[in-house]
C-alpha positions as CSV (number, residue, x, y, z in Angstrom):
1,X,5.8,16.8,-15.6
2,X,4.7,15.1,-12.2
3,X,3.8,11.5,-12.6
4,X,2.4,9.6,-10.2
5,X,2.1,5.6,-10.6
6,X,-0.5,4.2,-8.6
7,X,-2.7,1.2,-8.8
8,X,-6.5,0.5,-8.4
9,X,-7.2,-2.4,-7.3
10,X,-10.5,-4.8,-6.0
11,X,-9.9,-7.6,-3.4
12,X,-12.2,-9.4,-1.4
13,X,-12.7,-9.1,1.9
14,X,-12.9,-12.6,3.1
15,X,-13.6,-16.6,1.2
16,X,-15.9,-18.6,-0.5
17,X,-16.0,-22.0,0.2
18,X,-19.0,-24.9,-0.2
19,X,-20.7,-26.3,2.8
20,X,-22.5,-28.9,0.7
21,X,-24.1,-27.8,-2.5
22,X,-23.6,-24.3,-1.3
23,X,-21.7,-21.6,-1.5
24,X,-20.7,-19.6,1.5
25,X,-19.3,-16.5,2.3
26,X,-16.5,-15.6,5.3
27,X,-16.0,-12.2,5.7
28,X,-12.6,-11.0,6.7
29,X,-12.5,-8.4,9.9
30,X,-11.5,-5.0,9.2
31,X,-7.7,-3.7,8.6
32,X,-6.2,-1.2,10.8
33,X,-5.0,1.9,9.1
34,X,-1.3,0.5,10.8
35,X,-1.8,-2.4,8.6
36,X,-2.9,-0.7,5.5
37,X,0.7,1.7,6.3
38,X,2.6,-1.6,6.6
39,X,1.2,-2.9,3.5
40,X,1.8,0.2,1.9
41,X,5.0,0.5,2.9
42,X,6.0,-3.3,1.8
43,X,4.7,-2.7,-2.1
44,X,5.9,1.0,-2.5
45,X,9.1,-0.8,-1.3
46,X,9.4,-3.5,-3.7
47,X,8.0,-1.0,-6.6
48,X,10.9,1.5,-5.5
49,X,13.6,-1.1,-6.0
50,X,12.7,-2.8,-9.0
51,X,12.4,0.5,-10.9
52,X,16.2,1.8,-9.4
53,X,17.5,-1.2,-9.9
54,X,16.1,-1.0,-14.0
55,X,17.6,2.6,-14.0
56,X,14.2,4.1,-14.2
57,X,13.9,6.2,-11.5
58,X,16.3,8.2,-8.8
59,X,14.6,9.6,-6.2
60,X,16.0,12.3,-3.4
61,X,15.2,11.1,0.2
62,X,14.4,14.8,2.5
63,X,12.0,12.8,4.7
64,X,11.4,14.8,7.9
65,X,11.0,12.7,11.1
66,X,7.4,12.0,12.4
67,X,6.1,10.5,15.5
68,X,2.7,9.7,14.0
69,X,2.7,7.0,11.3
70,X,-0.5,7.6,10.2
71,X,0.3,11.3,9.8
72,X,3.2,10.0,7.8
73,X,0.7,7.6,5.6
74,X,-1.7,10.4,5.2
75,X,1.2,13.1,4.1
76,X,2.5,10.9,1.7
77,X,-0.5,10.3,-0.1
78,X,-1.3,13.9,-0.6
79,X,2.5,14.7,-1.5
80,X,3.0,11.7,-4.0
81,X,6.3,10.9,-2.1
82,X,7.0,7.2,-0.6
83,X,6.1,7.0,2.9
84,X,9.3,5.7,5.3
């Protein structure tokens, strides 16, 4: 059997804050996919190594070399595997 842990998740996009009695909104600009790769990248990361490190998972690394981090991003998604 496959698994595949993943996470759904909901986060705002910018702030609240009160100019006087009100509340008012600040929205956040847009991510880059680059960014969303590093984020990615930094939680699948810390996941990895606090599940090795409990002896719950071993993983074999036979990541091929890619110019293209998005690419990369995108692969790893459809394959399940960590990105590099």
């Amino acid at each position: 059997m496959r698994l595949n842990p993943h996470l759904h998740v909901v986060f705002l996009d910018g702030a609240y804050h009160e100019d006087g009695t009100e509340l008012v909104w600040n929205e956040l600009g847009h991510l880059r996919t680059g960014e969303v790769g590093q984020v990615l990248e930094h939680a699948v990361g810390r996941m990895l190594r606090y599940l090795r490190r409990h002896g719950h998972l071993e993983i074999e690394h036979d990541v091929e070399e890619d110019d293209e981090p998005e690419a990369a991003l995108c692969a790893s998604a459809v394959s399940g595997r960590e990105p590099r």
